[in-house]
Each structure stands twice: as C-alpha cells, then as structure tokens.
C-alpha positions in Angstrom: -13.5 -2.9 21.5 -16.8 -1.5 20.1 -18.7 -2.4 17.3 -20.7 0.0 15.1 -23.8 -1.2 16.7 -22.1 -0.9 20.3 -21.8 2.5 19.3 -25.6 3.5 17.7 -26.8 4.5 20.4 -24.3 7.1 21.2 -24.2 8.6 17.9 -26.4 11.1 18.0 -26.9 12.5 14.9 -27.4 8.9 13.4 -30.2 8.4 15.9 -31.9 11.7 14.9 -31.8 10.2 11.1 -33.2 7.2 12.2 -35.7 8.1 14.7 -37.3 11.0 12.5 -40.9 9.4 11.5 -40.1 6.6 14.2 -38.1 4.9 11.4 -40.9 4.3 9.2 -38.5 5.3 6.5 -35.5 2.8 7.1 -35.0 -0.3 5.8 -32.2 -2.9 7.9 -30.0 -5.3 6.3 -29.2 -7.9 8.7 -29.4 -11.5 10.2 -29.0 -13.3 13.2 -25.9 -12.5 14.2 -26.4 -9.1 14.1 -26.2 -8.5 17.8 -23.9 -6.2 20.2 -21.5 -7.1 23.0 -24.3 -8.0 25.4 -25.7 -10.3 22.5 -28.6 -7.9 22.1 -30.1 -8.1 18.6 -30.0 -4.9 16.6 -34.0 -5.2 15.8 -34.1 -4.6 19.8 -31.6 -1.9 19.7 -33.5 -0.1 17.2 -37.0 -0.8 19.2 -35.6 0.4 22.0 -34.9 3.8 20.5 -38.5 3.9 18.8 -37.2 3.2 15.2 -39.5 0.5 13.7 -38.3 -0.5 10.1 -40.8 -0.4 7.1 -39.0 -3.4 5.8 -35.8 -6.2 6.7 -33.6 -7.6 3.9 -32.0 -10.6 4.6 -28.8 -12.3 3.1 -27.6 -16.1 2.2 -28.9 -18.5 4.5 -31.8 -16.2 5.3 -32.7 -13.9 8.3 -32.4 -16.5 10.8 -29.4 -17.6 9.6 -30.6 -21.5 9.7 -30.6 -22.2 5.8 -27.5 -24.4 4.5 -25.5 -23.6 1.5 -26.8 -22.0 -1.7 -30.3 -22.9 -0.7 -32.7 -20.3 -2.2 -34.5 -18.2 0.7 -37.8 -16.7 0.2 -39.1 -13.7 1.2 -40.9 -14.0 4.4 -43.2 -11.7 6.8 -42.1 -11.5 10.5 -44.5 -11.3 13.4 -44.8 -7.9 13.3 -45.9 -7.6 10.1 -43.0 -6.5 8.6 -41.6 -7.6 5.6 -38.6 -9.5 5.0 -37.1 -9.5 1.3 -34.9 -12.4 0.7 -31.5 -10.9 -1.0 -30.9 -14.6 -1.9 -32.8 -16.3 -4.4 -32.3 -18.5 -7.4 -31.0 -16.1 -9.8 -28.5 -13.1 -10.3 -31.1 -10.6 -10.3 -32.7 -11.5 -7.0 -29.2 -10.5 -5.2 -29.8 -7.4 -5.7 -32.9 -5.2 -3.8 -35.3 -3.6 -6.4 -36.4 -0.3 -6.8 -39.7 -1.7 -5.1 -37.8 -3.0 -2.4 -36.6 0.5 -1.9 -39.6 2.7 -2.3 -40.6 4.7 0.6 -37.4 4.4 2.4 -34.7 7.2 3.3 -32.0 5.4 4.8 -30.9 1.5 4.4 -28.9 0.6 8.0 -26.6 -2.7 7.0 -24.9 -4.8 9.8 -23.4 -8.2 8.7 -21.1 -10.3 10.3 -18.4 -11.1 8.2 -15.8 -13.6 8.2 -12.5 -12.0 6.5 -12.3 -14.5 3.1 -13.6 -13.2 -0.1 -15.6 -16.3 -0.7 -18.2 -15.3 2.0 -21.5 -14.1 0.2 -22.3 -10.6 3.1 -19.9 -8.6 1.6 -20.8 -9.0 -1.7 -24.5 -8.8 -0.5 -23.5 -5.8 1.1 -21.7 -3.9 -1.8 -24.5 -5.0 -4.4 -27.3 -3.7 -2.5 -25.2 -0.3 -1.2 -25.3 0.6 -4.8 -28.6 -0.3 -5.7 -29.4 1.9 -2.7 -27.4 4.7 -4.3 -29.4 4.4 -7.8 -32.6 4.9 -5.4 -31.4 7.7 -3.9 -31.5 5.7 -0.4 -28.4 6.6 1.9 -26.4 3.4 2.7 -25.1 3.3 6.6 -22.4 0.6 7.8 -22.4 -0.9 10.6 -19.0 -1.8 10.8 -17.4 -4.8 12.8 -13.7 -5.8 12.8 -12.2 -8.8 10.6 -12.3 -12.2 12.5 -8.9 -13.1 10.4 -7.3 -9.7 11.4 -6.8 -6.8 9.9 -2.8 -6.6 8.9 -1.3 -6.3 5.8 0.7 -9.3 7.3 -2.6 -11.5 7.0 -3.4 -11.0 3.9 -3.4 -14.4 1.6 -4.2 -15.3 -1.9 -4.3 -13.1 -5.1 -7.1 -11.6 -6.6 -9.4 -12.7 -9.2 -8.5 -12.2 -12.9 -10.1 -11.5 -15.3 -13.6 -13.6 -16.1 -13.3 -15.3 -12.5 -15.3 -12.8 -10.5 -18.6 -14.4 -8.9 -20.6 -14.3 -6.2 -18.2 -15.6 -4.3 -16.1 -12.8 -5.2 -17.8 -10.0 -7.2 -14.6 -7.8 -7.1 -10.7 -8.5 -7.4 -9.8 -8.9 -3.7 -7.2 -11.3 -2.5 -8.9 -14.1 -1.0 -7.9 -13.3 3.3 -8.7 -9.5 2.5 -7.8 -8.1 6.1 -10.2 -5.3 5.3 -13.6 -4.7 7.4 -17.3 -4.9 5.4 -17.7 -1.4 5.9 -13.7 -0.8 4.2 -14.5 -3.0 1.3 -17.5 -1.5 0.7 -16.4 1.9 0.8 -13.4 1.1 -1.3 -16.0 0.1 -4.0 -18.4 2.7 -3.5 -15.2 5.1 -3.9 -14.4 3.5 -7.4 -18.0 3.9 -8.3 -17.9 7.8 -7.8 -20.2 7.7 -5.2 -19.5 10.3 -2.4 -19.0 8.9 1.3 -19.8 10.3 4.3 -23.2 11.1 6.3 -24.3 13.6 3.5 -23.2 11.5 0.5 -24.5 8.0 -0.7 -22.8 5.8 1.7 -21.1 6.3 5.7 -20.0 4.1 8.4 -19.9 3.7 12.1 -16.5 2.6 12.2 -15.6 -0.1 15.1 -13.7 1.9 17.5 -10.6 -0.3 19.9 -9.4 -3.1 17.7 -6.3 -4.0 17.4 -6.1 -4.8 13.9 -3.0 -7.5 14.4 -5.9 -9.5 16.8 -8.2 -12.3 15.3 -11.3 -13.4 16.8 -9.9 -16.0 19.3 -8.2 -13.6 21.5 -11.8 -11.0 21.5 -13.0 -9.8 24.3 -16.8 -11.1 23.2 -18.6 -14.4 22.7 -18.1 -15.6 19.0 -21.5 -15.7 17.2 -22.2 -17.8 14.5 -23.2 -16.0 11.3 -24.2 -18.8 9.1 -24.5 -22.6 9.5 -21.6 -24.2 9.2 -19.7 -21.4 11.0 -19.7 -22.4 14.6 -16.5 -21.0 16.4 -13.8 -18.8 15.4 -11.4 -21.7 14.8 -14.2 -22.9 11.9 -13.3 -19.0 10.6 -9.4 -19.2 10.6 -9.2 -22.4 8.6 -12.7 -21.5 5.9 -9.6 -19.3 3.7 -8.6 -22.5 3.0 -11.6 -25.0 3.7 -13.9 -23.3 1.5 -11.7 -24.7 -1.7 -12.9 -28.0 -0.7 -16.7 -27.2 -2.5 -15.2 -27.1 -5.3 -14.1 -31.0 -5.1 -15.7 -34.2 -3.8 -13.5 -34.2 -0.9 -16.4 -33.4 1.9 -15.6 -29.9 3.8 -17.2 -31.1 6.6 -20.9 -30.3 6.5 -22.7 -33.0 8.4 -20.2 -33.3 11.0 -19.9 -31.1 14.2 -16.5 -29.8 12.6 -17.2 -28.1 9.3 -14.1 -26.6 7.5 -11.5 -27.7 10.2 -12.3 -31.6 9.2 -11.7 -32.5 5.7 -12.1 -35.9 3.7 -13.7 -38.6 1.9 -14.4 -42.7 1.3 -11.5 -42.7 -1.0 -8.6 -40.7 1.6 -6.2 -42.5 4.4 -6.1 -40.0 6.7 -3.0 -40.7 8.1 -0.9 -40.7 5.1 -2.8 -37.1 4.2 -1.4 -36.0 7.6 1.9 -37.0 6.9 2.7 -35.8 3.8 1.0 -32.7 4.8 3.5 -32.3 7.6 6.7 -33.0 5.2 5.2 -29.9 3.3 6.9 -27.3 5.9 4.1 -25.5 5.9 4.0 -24.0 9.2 1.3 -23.2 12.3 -0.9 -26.5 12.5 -1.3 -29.8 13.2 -3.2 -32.0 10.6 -4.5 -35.1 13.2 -5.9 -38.1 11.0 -9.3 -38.7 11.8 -12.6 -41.0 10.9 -15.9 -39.1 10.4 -19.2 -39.5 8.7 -21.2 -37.1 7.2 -25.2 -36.9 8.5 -26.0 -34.7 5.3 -24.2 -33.4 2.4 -21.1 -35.2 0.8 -20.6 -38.5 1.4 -22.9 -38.9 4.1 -23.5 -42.0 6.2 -20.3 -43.4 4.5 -17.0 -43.3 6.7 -14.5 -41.1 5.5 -11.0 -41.0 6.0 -9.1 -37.8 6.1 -7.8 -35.2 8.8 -8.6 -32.3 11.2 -7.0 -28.7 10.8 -6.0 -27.7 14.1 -4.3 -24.2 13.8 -1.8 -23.6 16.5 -0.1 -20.7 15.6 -2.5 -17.8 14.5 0.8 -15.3 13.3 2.4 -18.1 11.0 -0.7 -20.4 10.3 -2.1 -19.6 6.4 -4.9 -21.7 5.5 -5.2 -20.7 2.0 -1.4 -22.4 1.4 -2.4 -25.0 3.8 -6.0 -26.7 2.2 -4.3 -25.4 -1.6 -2.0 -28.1 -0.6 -4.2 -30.9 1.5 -6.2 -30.7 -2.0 -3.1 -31.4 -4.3 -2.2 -34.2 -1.8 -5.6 -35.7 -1.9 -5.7 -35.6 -5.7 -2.2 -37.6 -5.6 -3.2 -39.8 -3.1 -6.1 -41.1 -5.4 -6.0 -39.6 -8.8 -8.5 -42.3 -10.1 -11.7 -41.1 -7.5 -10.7 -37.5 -6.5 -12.8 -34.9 -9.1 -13.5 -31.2 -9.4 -16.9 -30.0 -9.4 -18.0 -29.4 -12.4 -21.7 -28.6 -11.6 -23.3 -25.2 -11.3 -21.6 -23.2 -8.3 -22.9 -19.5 -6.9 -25.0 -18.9 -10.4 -22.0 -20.2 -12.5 -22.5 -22.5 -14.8 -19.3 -22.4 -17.2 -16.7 -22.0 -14.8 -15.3 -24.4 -12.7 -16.2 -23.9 -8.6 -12.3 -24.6 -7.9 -11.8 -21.6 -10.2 -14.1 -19.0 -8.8 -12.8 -20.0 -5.6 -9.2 -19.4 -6.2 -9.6 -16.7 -9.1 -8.2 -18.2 -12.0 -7.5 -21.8 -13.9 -3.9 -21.8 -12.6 -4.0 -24.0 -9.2 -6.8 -26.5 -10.6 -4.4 -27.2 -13.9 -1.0 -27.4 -12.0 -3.1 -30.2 -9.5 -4.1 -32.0 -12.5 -0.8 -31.8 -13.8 1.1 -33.0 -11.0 2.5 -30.4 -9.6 3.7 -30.5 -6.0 2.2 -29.6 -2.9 4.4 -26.8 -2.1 4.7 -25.8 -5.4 0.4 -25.5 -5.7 0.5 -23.4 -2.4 3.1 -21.1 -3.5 1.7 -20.8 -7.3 -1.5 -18.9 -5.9 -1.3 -18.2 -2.4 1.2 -15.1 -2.6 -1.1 -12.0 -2.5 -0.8 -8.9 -4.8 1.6 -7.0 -4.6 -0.7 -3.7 -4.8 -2.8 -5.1 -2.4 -1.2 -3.1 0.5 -1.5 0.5 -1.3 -5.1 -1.1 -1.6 -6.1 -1.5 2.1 -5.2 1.7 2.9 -7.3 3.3 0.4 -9.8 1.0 1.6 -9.1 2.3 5.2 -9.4 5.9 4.1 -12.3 5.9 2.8 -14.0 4.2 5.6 -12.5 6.8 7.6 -14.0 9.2 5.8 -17.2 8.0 5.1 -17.5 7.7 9.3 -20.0 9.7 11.6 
C-alpha cells in the first residue's frame, strides 16, 4: 500500500509544480505524523527534492502534535526561519488561513493523518482551509492516506448531523464512522461548492494506491503513528467512534492514563457491574474488562476511578459508536444522582450541548435522561443514513477525478 506521500516523488508533473522557484511558492499543511512508510517526514521529502516552503500551517494540537485537547496553539517560527501559522486558535475565525496567510503562494500541499470519525478536527481543518485556498486562487493538493476504520460501506456507523448541530467537530453532515479518506471528504465538499477538481482546477489528490478498503489499521503493512495526543495505537482509533462521546460527560475518557479512549470511568462507576450489564446488551465484538485507574491530568485526576476497558476483538462485528452510546446510558443508570452532561463551552460552542454536537442532534442525550435502555440508545442513533452509501461513492468519484 502507498500513501500519497509514498507516491510524491514519482509523480512527476506534481514535482515540476512544486519544484518550480525551489518551492518558494508553496505552502504545507501538516504535522507530525505526516511521514511515509519509512517514517520519513514530508518536510524531508520535500527538502530532498529542493522544494523549501514559504510558510507551514499547522492544525489542532499544533505542528508537533504535543498540545492536548482544545488548547489554543500559536503561531510559531521553526528553525529555519519559516513560518508556522497556527490553524487552531481561540476563535472561529482563526480556523481558517487568511488571505495574508496565502499571499505569495501558488500551491497549498495538505497531508493529515486522519482517524475515520467525524469528530476528529483535520478533516474539517482540511476542508476549511481547501476553500479558503480556492477564494485565493491558491491550488489545494491532497495528500491522501487510507481510513484507519476502513473504508466499506459496511463500516459506516452513526447518522449525520441535523440541522443546527454541525461544529467543529463536524462542520458537514457526515455519519459519524464516515469510511471515506480526507482527500474523498474533501473533494465531496469541494464538488458541492462548485469548485472544479483535478490538477488544473481548485483542488486534486494523490490518491493512496493498494488498500484494501475492507482493511483497518491493525492489519497495515506500516508502523501506526500517532497523530495527536491521546491517540497512541490503532486500537485507541477503533474504539474513539465511540469514546470520543465521553467529552461530552464527566465520565473521564481516559486522558491521564496510558489508555485514552479504550478505558473509560469515574469516582462514582463500579466497574464491574458496567461490564456486566454491558455484556447482557448483545452487542457484539468486545470484551468490556472492569478495571481501576487514575487520572494524572484531566478528569478526575488523582482520584481512583472505577469503570472498564474496551477491548475490541472482532474488527468486522465490533461498532464502537453503539457500543460507548450504550456504556454512557448504563453509566447514567448506574448513578443518575452524580453522572452529568457537559454543559460548558465545547469546540467554540457555547449553546449546544457537547453530547449533542458529538452525536448530531438532541435525540440520544434526552432518551438517556429519560430512561431509555441501553440497546434501545444504541439503536436510536447509531444506524447510519440511508443515503449515505450513494454518498461515498460520489465522494469516491470525485477523488478519482480530482487525482494526478
């Protein structure tokens, strides 16, 4: 399998584009997992064939991807001199790069590493500044690289946002375990936009060529890298469809603990009871294994907390979005009296609950409240759209033909 920066340096008419004026007019989009099969960074790719960017933009958690959560990142100034423009700040408008940003540049070369759920910020980071590119005049090229969840219709979990529940953490409908690639997504928005696709229009892609779309991360033939914090190992990717609900509760996620995502719980949770009830579910494809942990940081920490680890046995029949929907309702049941919702400001948001944004409307938060049952909260939400599939493959085609 080959990623799109596995493949830069053999496609020659890309490297013309970006070698002409020894790159001084290309800007890079990127972090620290932006790196090939032999782990090589793609600022040393691009060195290596004479292209040295005017400028770097780098998204959440910063361009050495060591910020935590929602922490505002600052523009900073690399060793070389070059600039580095934070695409995360502290308000909407700082998303997005500026038409100063832009100035000067021909081309803007994007390669994140997502991680398949809608609730990760790169895509979104991606799309936003794709189309700001576009207003500039500045061709967009993707660097593509294959879904860690898989790319089937099969996978696909969760139904999109409706309307008023698009964020950040989802700036367009999408079902929450997409199966779609950055580059796809992108290009399916930059289609509805109008804007043309392909090496002489606003936005292309070098596509990832080998992947068997059916294959998650686990069973790749190259080294996991994480792209954020509290993103460690491909396991932490397969459960965050579901774990990532758990910021918008007090239940702790994780963070602080060597296990973020896959270990889940609070002061207030037996763990053991959470593990049984969430095996009497029939929800299929995991083990939930009680567990003790405490926090160094973040939720809860330095208080023991009770709860249980996510172990996902069976990629084809795990889904993590039914699976946490349900640990939450269970949790909330358990102790009605000390589990909460956040209610405080969440990806820029200050009027809609986080639970909300997360899973795209009021409908799962209000049946938990309300008593509903585990099951019944899983299968309320966690069915995707039916138009989802006609959806991909637009998504699909359009990548196609935007590629060099």
């Amino acid at each position: 399998m080959e990623l799109g920066l596995d493949r830069l340096g053999t496609t020659a008419p890309l490297c013309r584009r970006l070698e002409k004026d020894g790159g001084r007019r290309v800007g890079v989009l990127a972090h620290a997992a932006s790196v090939d099969r032999g782990l090589v960074h793609i600022g040393e790719r691009l060195d290596a064939l004479g292209v040295r960017p005017r400028v770097w933009f780098a998204p959440e958690h910063g361009f050495g991807g060591a910020a935590q959560d929602m922490a505002t990142i600052d523009d900073e100034v690399l060793g070389t001199g070059t600039r580095v423009v934070s695409l995360y700040g502290d308000t909407l408008e700082a998303l997005v790069p500026g038409a100063r940003d832009l100035a000067g540049l021909d081309l803007l070369l994007i390669d994140l590493a997502d991680v398949g759920a809608r609730y990760y910020t790169f895509v979104w980071t991606a799309l936003l500044a794709a189309r700001s590119a576009a207003r500039a005049g500045v061709h967009t090229v993707l660097l593509d690289r294959p879904n860690p969840l898989g790319g089937g219709a099969r996978q696909v979990e969760g139904a999109s946002q409706r309307p008023g529940f698009t964020s950040f953490v989802g700036w367009e409908p999408v079902p929450v375990r997409h199966a779609l690639t950055l580059a796809e997504l992108v290009c399916l928005f930059a289609g509805d936009d109008g804007l043309a696709l392909g090496p002489r229009g606003a936005v292309s892609a070098v596509t990832v060529a080998g992947w068997d779309r059916e294959s998650l991360a686990r069973s790749w033939d190259r080294p996991f890298v994480q792209p954020s914090p509290n993103m460690p190992t491909a396991d932490t990717a397969l459960v965050y469809p579901g774990g990532c609900l758990l910021e918008g509760t007090n239940l702790s996620e994780g963070r602080g603990h060597t296990r973020p995502f896959e270990v889940v719980g609070a002061p207030f949770i037996d763990g053991d009871r959470l593990a049984r009830e969430l095996a009497a579910t029939g929800l299929r494809g995991f083990v939930a294994r009680p567990v003790t942990f405490v926090p160094t940081f973040h939720k809860h920490a330095g208080k023991a907390c009770g709860g249980v680890q996510i172990h996902p046995t069976d990629e084809a029949t795990f889904r993590p979005y039914a699976t946490y929907l349900a640990l939450v309702a269970l949790a909330h049941a358990q102790a009605p009296e000390q589990f909460r919702f956040r209610t405080e400001r969440y990806e820029f948001v200050d009027d809609v609950p986080a639970f909300d944004l997360l899973t795209g409307s009021a409908v799962a938060r209000e049946a938990i409240l309300g008593g509903a049952s585990a099951r019944d909260v899983a299968e309320l939400v966690a069915a995707p759209d039916r138009a989802w599939p006609a959806r991909m493959e637009l998504a699909r085609a359009r990548a196609s033909a935007a590629a060099w």
